[in-house]
N, C-alpha and C positions, 0 to 999 in steps of 0.2 A: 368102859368103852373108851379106846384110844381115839384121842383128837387125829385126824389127818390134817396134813400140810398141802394143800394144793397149789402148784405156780401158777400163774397167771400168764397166757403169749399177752404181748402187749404191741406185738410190730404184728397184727394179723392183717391189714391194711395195707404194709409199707410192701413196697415192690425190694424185688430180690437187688441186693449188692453183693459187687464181689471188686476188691482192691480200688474203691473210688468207682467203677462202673456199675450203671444204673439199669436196669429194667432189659431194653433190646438192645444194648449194644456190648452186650455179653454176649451174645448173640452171634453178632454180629462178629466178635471179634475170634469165637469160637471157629464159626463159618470158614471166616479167612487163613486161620490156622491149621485148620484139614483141609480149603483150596492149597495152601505151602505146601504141605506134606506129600499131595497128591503131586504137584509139581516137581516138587524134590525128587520122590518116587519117580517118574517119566522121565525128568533130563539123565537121573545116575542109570537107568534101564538104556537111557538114548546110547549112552559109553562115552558122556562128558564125564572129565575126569572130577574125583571125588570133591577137591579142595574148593574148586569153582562150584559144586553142587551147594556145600555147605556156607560159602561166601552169598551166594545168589540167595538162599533160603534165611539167612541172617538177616541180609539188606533187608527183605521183602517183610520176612519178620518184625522186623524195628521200624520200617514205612507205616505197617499197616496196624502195630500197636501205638503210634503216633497220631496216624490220624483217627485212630477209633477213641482215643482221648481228647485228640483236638475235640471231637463232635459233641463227645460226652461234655465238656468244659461249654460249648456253643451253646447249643440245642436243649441240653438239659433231657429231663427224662421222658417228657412230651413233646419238645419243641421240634426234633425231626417230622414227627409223623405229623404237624400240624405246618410245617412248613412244606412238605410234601403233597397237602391240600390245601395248602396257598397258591401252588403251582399251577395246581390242574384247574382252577378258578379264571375264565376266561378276561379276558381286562374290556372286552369289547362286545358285543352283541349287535351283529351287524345283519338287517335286512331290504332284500332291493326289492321284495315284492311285499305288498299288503297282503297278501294268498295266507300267507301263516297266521295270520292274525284274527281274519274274519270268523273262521270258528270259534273263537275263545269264548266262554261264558266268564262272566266278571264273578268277583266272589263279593262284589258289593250287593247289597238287594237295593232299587233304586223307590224312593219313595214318593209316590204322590200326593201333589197340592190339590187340597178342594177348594 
């Protein structure tokens, strides 16, 4: 009976990398490279001439591989999505009427003295 060798995955847990980006901003920067394309596409259809199509697709190119590393360097590979619901988290909870309140059942149970 011949022994087998079996490998081991040992990154089953680790989120996807590709050149330094992490997780969704692969994604993200995916996104942005066929929003370019489609644009590129559209202005050279418009009958701007070539040179300007490929200049404006470069710039945009290099901006938005820029900032999709700035973020990744920021945020990290969860820090967007959690500073994204840091956002929507109100700073204030303001009310002028007692109206909303008087329904509420407490989730205390109150105890009585004998």
């Amino acid at each position: 009976m011949a022994n087998s060798i079996y490998q081991i995955n040992k990154g089953i847990n680790k989120s996807i990398e590709f050149k330094g980006l992490r997780a969704q901003y692969i994604w993200y920067l995916a996104i942005g490279i066929l929003v370019l394309l489609i644009l590129f596409g559209t202005i050279y259809a418009i009958g701007v001439p070539t040179f300007i199509c490929i200049g404006l697709a470069l710039i945009g190119g290099t901006v938005l591989v820029m900032k999709v590393y700035a973020m990744s360097a920021k945020y990290g590979e969860h820090g967007l999505t959690k500073e994204i619901a840091k956002r929507s988290i109100p700073k204030v909870v303001r009310s002028d009427s007692r109206a909303v309140f008087v329904g509420l059942k407490s989730g205390w149970k109150r105890i009585k003295k004998k």
